[in-house]
N, C-alpha and C positions, 0 to 999 in steps of 0.2 A: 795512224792506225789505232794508235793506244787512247784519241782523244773523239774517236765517232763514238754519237749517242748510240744505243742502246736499241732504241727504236729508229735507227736510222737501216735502210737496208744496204746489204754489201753492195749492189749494183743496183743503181735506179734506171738502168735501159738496156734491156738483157735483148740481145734473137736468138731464137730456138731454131739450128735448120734441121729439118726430118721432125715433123711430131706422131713418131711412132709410138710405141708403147714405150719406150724410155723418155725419149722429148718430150713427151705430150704428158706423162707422170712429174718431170724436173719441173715443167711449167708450172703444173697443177699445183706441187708442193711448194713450190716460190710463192704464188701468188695467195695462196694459204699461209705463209707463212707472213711473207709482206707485200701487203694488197697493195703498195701504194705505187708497188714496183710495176714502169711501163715493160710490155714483152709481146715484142712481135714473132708469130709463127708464119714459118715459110715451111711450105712442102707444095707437093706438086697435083694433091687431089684436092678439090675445091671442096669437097663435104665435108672432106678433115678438118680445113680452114674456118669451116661453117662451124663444126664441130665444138673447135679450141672456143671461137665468141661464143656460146648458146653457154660455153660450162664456165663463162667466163677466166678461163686458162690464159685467154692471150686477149692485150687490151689493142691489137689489130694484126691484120694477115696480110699475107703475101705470096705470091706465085715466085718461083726465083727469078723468071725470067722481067717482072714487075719493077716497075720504076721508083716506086713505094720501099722496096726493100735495098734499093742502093742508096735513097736518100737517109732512111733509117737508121743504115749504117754509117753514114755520113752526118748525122745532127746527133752526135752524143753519145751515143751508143758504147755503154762499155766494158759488155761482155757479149762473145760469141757465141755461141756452144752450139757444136756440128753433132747433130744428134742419127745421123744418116749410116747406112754402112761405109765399111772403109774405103770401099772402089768408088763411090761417089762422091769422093772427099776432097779430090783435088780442085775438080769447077769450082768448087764452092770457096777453097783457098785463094784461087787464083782469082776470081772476083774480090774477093778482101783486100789483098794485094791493089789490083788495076784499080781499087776506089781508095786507096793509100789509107787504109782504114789500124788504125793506131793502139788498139786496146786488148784486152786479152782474151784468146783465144782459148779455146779446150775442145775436147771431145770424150765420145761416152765407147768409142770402139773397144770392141774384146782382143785387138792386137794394136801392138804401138810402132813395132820397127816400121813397116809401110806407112804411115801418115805421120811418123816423125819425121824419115827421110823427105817426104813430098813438103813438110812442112818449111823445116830447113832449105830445101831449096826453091821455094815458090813466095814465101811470104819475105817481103822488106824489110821486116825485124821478128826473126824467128826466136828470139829471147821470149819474146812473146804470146809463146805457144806452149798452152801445160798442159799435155796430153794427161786426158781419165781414164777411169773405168768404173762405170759403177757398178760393182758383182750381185748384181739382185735382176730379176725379170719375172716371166709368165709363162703359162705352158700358148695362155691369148697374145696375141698381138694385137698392131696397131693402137689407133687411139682407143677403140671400145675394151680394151684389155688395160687402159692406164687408169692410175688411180694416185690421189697425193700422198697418201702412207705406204707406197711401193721401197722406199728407201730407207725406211724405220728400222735400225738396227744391220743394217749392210755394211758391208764394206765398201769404201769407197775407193779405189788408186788412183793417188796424184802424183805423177812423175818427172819435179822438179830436176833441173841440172843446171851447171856453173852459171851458163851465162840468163841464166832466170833473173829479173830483178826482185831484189829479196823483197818488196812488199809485195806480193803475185800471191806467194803461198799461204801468209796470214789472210789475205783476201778469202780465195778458194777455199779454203782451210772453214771460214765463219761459213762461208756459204752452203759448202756442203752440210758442217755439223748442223746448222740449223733447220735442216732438211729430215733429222734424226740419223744420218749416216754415220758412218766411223769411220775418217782417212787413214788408209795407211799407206804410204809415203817408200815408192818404191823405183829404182833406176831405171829407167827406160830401155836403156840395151836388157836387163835383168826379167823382164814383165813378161814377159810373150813367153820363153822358158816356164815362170814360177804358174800364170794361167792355164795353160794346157794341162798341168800335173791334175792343178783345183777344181779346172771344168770343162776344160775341153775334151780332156781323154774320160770324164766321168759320164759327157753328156752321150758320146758314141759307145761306151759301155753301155749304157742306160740301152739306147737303140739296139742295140744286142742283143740284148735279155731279151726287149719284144720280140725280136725278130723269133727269135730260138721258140717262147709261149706261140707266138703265130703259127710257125711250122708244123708246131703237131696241135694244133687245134682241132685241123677237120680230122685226127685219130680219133683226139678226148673231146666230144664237144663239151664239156664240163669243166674243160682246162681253164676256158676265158673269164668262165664265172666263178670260181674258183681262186684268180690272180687280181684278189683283194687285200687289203693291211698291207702288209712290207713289200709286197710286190709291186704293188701300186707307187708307195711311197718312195721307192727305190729308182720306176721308172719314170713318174710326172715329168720330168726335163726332156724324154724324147718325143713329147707333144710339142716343143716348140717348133719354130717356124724351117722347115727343111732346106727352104734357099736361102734365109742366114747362116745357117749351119755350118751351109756347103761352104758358103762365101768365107765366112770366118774359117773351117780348115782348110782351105788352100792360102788363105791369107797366114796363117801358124802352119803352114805344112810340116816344116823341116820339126819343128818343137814336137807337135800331132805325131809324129810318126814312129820321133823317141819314145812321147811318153806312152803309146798304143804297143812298141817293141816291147818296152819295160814291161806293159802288164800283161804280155803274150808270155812272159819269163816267169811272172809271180806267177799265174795262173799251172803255167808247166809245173810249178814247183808243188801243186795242191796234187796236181795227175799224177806226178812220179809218187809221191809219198803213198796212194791209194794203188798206183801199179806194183809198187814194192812192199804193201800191209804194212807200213811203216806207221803203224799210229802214233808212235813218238812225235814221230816229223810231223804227220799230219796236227796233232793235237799243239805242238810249240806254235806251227802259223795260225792256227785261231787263237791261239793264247796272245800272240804278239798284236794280232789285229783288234782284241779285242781289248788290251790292254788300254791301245792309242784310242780307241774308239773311246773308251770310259773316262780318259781323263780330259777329252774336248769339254768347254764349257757346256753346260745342262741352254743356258743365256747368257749372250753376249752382255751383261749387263752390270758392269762394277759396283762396287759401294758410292755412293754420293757423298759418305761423308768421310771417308777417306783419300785427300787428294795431296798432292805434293807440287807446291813450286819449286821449279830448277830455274833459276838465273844465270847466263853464262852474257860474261861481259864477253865482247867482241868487237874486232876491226871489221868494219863496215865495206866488205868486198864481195866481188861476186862469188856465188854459188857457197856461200857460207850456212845460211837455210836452210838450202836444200843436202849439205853435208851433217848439218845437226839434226832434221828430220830423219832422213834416211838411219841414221846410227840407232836415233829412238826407235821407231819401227823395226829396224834388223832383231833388237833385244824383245820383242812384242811389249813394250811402252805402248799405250795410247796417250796421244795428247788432244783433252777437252779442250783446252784453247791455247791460242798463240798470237805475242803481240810483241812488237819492235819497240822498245823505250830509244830515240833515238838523244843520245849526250853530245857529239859533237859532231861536225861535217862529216869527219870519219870512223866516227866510235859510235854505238850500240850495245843495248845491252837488250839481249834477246830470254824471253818470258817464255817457257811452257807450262801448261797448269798441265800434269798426270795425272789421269785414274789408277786405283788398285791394281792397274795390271803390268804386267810383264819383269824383269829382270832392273831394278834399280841400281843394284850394285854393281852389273855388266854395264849399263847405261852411263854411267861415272867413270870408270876404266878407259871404256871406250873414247869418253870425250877427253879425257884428261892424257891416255895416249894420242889425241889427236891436237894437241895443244889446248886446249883450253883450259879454263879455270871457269869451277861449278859450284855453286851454292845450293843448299836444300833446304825447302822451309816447309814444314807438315799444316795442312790448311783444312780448316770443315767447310763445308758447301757453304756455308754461312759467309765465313771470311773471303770465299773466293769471288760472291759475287760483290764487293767490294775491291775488288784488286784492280 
């Protein structure tokens, strides 16, 4: 890991299955990034296929059902990434599987439990399988809606666990940053919870609002034109695609349903304080809201020349990675990069470079209540691209 060139790409023979507007953007941003990378797209509408060659996105296509796409996967191939919804995810396992196909797999779904379960029980070596998420999209779909800087500045969830083999996430880890994403490194049982709060209950809110402006349009016809700046801005997400939508809340139902109760409660709590002239109360929940609102970053964007390496030597076992990811991210750490120095068959000493961001002093606690031993080295952008 620690000895690939620079200009070498993390995977030189990627497939893309679904080149929707996320597939069809991951491609587009790979092969911008590193042209020399081969990347076959499969989906199932030929103009799409036509599509990915004309914008040179994919340096060849495939139908699934295509004999092209099982040899593909079978001469070298050694990355997967299921870019499809999650109810179509399993054929597509299950062909990986039946082709004894060896390399690592990911996905871009807005829920994990359902394709992690189908994972674990369909593929031949489900260590293998490091479910995503990349939190950025379109109000467009499809391929006419992707674009290579859709992922500049996003987040991206990679949800490592024990029996991961620990060079997977330093892989994943280059691939995405280079994409301009930002991993953050979060439990797989934990995901589908922490997403519904961030965007799934915001995106059926959003739907809400229009509905409610809809309603009394034909009163005010002035209303529509009218529900410009913050309105607008507030509801852009409910133009996305309505049968993903659906698909994705019943694939998070039980999560959906919490987090939609919860803001049936906060909401109550703005109506009582106006039913009871309680502007005290009323005015603390804008105060609270507005509070949290102001201290989110303005950009996601740290200092460059403020960066720190953390060293933690380490016994070279499973799911050790993905326990020292996870802690950084729990403290919001961001880690720019990460790299395995390996010392002996069983020993490691494992590399994070941090940005400016999150809780260093938590981050240290944390590992050093989790057994380990940590070093801290303060780095400028200068020194790090030497490291």
């Amino acid at each position: 890991m620690a000895d690939r060139n620079d200009n070498e790409p993390c995977f030189s023979r990627i497939a893309v299955i679904g080149f929707g507007l996320i597939g069809a953007s991951f491609a587009a941003a790979v092969r911008q990034r590193w042209p020399q990378t081969e990347l076959l797209a499969v989906d199932v509408d030929d103009a799409t296929l036509q599509s990915a060659l004309s914008h040179g996105w994919a340096t060849a296509v495939a139908r699934p059902e295509s004999p092209e796409f099982k040899r593909y996967v079978q001469e070298g191939c050694d990355l997967v990434m299921i870019a499809t919804p999650v109810g179509a995810a399993e054929g597509y396992l299950k062909s990986l599987a039946a082709w004894g196909y060896g390399g690592i797999v990911t996905d871009v779904g807005s829920t994990k439990a359902r394709i992690s379960a189908i994972a674990a029980d369909v593929l031949p070596h489900p260590e293998n399988y490091v479910p995503g998420h990349p939190m950025a999209g379109s109000e467009k779909s499809g391929i006419a809606g992707a674009r290579p800087d859709l992922f500049k500045g996003a987040h991206w969830i990679l949800c490592p666990d024990a029996a991961m083999p620990a060079e997977h996430f330093p892989r994943l880890h280059e691939l995405v940053t280079s994409l301009g994403a930002r991993v953050v490194a979060l439990p797989r049982e934990d995901h589908d919870a922490a997403v519904a709060v961030v965007s799934h209950v915001p995106h059926f809110v959003a739907s809400s609002l229009v509905q409610l402006a809809h309603r009394h349009a034909d009163e005010q016809q002035a209303l529509m034109r009218l529900a410009a700046g913050g309105f607008k801005d507030t509801t852009r997400i409910a133009a996305g695609s309505p049968e993903l939508w659906c698909g994705i809340a019943f694939d998070n139902k039980e999560a959906l349903l919490a987090g939609l109760a919860e803001m049936q409660q906060i909401i109550g709590q703005f109506a009582d304080a106006l039913n009871h002239d309680d502007k005290a109360a009323l005015t603390g929940l804008l105060a609270d809201a507005a509070e949290v609102r102001r201290a989110l970053p303005a950009a996601w964007v740290p200092s460059t020349e403020r960066l720190l390496e953390v060293r933690i030597p380490m016994e070279d076992r499973p799911g050790v990675v993905a326990e020292v990811t996870t802690v950084a991210s729990s403290v919001g750490c961001n880690i720019q990069s990460i790299e395995i120095d390996h010392v002996t068959e069983d020993s490691a000493v494992l590399s994070l470079i941090l940005t400016d961001e999150g809780d260093v002093g938590k981050l240290s606690v944390h590992l050093i209540n989790a057994g380990f031993s940590v070093s801290f080295n303060p780095l400028t952008a200068k020194e790090h691209a030497h490291v």
